[in-house]
N, C-alpha and C positions, 0 to 999 in steps of 0.2 A: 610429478603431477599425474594424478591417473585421466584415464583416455574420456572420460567424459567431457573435463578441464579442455581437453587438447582439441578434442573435437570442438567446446564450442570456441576457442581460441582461434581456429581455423576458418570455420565459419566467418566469426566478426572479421578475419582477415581478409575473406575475399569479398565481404559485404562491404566495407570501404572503398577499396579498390573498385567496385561494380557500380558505390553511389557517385563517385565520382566521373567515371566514365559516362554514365550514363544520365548525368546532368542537374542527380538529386543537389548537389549543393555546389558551388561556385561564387565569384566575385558580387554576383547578383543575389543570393542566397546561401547567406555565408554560413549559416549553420541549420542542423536538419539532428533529428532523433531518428534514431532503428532500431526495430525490435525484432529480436531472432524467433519466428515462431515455431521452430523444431525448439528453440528451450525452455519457449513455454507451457507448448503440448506437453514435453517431458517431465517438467514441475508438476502439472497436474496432473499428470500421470502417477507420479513417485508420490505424491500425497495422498489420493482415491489408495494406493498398492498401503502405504502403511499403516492405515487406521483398516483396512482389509485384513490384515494379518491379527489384529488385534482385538476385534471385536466379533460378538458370535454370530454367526452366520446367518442372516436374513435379519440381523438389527440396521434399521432404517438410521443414514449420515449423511447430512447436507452438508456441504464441504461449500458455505457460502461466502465469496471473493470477496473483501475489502473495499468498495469502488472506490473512498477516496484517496487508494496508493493508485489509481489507473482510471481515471474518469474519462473515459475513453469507449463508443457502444462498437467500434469492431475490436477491440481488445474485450469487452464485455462480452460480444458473442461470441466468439473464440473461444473463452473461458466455457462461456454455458454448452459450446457443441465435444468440450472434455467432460463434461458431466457438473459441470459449479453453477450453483446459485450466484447470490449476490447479495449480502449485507449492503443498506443504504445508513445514511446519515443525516439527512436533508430533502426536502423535495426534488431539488436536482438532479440528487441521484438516483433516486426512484424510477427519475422519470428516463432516465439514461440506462435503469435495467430494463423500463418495461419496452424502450426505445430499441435494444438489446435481442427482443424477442425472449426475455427471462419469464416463466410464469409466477402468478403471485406465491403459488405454494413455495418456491425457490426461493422468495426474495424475505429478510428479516430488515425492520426497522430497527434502528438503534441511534438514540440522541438525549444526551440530557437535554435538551430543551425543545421541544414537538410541541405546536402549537394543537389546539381542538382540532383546527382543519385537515392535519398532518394525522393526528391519531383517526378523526373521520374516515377520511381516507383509505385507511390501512384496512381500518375496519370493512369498507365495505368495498373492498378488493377482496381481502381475505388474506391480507400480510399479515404476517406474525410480527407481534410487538413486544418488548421488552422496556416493560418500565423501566425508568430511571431511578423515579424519588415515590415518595408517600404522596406526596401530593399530586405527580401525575398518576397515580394507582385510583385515586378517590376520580380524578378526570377518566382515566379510562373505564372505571365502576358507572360511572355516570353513562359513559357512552352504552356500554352492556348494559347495563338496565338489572332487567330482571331473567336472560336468556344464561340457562345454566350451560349452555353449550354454544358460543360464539363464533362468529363466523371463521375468527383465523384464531390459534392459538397466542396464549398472550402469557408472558414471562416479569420476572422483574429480577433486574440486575444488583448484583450485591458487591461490593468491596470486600473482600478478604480479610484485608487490611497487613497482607503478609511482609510487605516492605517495597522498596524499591529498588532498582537495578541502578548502574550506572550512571544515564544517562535519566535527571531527573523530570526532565518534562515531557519523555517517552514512558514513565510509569504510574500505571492508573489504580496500583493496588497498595498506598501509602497509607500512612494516618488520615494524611485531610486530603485523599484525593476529590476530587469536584464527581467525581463518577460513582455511583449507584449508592444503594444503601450500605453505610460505615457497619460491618457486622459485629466489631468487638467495641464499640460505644456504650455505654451504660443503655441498657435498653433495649437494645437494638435489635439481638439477637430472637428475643420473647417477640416483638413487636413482628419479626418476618413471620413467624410460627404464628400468630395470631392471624394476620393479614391472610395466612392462606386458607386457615381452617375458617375463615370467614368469606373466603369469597372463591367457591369450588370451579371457577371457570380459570383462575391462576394457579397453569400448567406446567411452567417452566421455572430454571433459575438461571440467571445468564451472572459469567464468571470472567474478566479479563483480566490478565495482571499488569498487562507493559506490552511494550515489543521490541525495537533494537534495544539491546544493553540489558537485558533479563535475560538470565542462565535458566535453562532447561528448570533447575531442582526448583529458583524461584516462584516459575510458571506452574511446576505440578502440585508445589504445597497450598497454591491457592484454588487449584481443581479439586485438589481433594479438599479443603474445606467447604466447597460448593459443595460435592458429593454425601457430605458430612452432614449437611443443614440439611440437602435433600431427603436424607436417610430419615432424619429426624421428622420433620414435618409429616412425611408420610403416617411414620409410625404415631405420631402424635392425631394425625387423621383418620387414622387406620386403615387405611388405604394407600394406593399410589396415586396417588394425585398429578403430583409431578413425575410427567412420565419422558420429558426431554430435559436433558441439559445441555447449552451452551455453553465452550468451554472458550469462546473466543479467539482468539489467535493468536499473530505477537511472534512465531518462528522467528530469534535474530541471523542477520544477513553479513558473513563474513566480508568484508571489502579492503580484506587487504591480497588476496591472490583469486583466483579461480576457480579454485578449491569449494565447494558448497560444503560448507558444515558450519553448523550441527546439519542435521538433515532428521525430514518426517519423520522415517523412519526409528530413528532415534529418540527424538521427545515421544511417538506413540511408546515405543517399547518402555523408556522411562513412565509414561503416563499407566501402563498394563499393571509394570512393578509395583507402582504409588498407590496406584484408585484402582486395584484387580475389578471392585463391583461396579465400578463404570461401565464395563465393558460388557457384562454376563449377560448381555439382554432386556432388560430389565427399563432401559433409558435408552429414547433416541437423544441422538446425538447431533450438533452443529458444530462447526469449524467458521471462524472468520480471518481466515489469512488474507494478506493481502502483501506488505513487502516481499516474502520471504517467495513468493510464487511468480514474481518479473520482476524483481532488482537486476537479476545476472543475466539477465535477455536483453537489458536495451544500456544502449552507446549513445551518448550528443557527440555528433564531430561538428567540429566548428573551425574554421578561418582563421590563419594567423593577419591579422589586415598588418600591423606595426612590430617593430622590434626594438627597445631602444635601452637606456641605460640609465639606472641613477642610483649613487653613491658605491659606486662599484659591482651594483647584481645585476644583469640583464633580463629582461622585462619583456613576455609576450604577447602585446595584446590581442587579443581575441572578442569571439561575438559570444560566449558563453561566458553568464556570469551570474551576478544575482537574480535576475529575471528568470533563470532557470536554476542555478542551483543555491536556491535560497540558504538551507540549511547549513550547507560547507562556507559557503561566505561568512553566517554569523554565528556559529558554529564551528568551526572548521578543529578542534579537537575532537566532540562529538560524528564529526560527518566527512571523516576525510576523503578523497577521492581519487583513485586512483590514475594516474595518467598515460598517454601514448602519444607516441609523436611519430608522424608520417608527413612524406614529403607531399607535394603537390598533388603527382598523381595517384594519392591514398596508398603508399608503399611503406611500409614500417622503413624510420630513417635509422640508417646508420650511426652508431654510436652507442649499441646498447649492452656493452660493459661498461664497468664502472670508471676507467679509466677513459674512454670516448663520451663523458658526461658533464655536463656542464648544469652547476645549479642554477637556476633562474624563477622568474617568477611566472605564473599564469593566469592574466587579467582578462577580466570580462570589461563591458562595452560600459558599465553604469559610471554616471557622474560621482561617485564617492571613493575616497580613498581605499577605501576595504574592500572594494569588488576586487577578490582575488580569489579564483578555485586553489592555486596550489601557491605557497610560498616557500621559497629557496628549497625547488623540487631540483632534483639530480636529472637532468633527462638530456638526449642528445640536444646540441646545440640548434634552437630554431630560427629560422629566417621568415620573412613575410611571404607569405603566399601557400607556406607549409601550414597542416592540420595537426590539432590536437584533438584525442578521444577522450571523453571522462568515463569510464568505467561504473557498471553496477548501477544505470542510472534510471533502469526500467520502470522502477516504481520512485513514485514521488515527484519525478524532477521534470515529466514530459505534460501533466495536465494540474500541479500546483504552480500556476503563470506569479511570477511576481508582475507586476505592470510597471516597474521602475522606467522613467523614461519616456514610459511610453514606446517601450520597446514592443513589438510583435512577438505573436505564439511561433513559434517555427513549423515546420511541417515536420511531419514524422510517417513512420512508413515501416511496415514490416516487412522482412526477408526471409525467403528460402531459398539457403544456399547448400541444398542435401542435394542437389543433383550429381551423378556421376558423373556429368561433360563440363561442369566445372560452372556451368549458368548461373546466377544468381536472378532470380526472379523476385521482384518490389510490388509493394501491394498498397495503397495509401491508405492511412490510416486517420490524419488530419491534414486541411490543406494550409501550407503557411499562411497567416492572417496578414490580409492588407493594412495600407495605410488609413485605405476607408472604412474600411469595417473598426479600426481604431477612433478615428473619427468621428464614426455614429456612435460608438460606444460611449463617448464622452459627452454626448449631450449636445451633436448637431444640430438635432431636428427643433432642439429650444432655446438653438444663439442668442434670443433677444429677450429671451426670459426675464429672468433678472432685469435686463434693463428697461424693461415695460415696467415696473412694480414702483411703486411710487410713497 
């Protein structure tokens, strides 16, 4: 394992041991999220350094965050004081970058389905917008008007159409994906080319292929057919028209050791080989990452409450399940999870060769048979009152809540544990949601609703 691995392996080691002392999680608040932010600074660090290396020198690249792998505005501003924008999805999010302190130059809208209000909006902020479909093109024509030069730059998203990765409902560049315009359709291709030399205020082309389970080459064969059409269009306008491309994101995230790779560095350098004219100046540029930038920064530790047994596997229940790790529950080929067991007071337990390992299972808190993060996992033997970590869980699993239950949001909280005296210093991030605030959510304030209606 090289020392980066090791280092944040260390880290997360004394970050358990420091929540635990110091009161983040207990019988009373059985389970809590951390996010290491020397790993995320470093992420965004080593992503700004590779497309650096890569591109010519004073070409303008908004390296814009993903919000909905981290909906979250002190994880949002953190990101924007490394220098990241923020791709939004929804009004939510939006409003959690501008909450953020993100300015509108920084932030790109991106949805197949934007309602007027939601394109308004963007418009008269001066968000960059990325159509979808034809039809929201004619919607956002309408909102331009007759202004050949509009307030925020505005793109339209296209399908490749190059295939899909592994994991089929992570890939957005298939035959029938739901996302942008299908470019190898009968039609299709003429119909983008027409669309642009018809309306000179559409700047951009926005390109996504997938993200977990998409191999690098997948990823660049569909940059570079963006960069292709781009080419085209121009020359077919005789001009540069389109003078940014969007190449989306999508970096997959190893989770089976600590190991980071693939890495930036790597897809740019593959991305330089593939689409050399990408790079020449010629095209600003956008990034929308988002897993691949706090997967390996954030830990759920959670509570062993119960221990028990049936049909011979022993069974650990816990307060981390599908409410938090939705995908590996219904998933759990797609989304495995890596695990850690520590005793009481957050100390890596004993038994971690293979011979000191007992297979067992690890259950979450929800009423259905399948709420299980790991099934006939090898890990040292647990007891009640011991912790389990799920690994790699930064992105995704701290601000997509399932509500099963009516379970609560936990609290989550970032750390730095770079100090040399060994300190580990918490910084909150969310506060664990109450019972009440579950309460009002559900429609308190109009108990007698329904039973008034006659």
């Amino acid at each position: 394992m090289t020392s980066k691995p090791v280092a944040m392996a260390a880290r997360r080691e004394r970050a358990v041991r420091a929540a635990v002392e110091q009161g983040l999680l207990g019988p009373d608040q059985p389970v809590v999220g951390l996010l290491d932010v020397a790993g995320i600074r470093a992420a965004a660090a080593e992503l700004r350094a590779a497309f650096e290396e890569v591109v010519t020198p004073g070409t303008p690249v908004l390296h814009a965050f993903a919000v909905k792998a981290a909906a979250l505005v002190p994880v949002l501003r953190l990101l924007a004081d490394e220098g990241l924008g923020c791709e939004v999805a929804s009004p939510g999010e939006l409003a959690l970058a501008r909450a953020a302190g993100v300015t509108p130059d920084r932030i790109v809208l991106d949805s197949p389905a934007k309602t007027p209000a939601e394109l308004r909006e963007a418009l008269d902020l001066g968000i960059a917008v990325n159509a979808d479909n034809p039809q929201e093109l004619d919607r956002l024509g309408e909102l331009v008007g007759d202004h050949a030069d509009p307030p925020a730059p505005l793109g339209l998203r296209i399908n490749p159409q190059v295939g899909g990765g592994s994991i089929d409902a992570m890939s957005t560049a298939t035959a029938t994906s739901k996302f942008g315009v299908a470019l190898q359709d009968p039609g299709a291709r003429e119909w983008v080319v027409r669309a642009f030399a018809e309306r000179p205020w559409l700047t951009r082309l926005h390109a996504h292929v997938g993200s977990q389970g998409c191999p690098l080459e997948l990823m660049t064969a569909g940059i570079r057919a963006a960069y292709e059409l781009a080419e085209e269009i121009n020359g077919a306008v005789g001009r540069q028209q389109i003078d940014a491309l969007d190449i989306g994101g999508g970096l997959p995230v190893n989770f089976a050791s600590d190991e980071i790779t693939p890495t930036y560095r790597e897809y740019a350098q593959l991305l330089r080989s593939t689409v050399p004219g990408l790079f020449d100046g010629r095209y600003k540029l956008v990034t929308e990452f988002g897993r691949s930038l706090l997967a390996k920064s954030g830990l759920v530790l959670a509570r062993v409450e119960y221990t028990k047994s049936a049909g011979g596997r022993p069974i650990a229940v816990t307060h981390a399940g599908a409410q938090l790790a939705t995908r590996t529950v219904f998933a759990p080929e797609a989304w495995p999870l890596r695990v850690l067991a520590y005793d009481a007071e957050g100390r890596p337990k004993a038994g971690g060769s293979s011979d000191g390992q007992v297979p067992q299972d690890i259950a979450g808190p929800c009423c259905f048979a399948g709420d299980l993060v790991a099934r006939d996992r090898p890990l040292p033997e647990l007891v009640a009152g011991d912790l389990v970590g799920l690994l790699d869980t930064g992105a995704y699993y701290f601000s997509n809540h399932f509500a099963y239950n009516s379970l609560p949001r936990p609290g989550i909280h970032g750390f730095d544990a770079t100090n040399g005296d060994g300190e580990v210093r918490f910084a909150t991030v969310r506060e664990p949601q109450t019972v009440d605030e579950i309460v009002a959510e559900s429609g308190a304030a109009h108990a007698l609703g329904l039973s008034r209606l006659r």
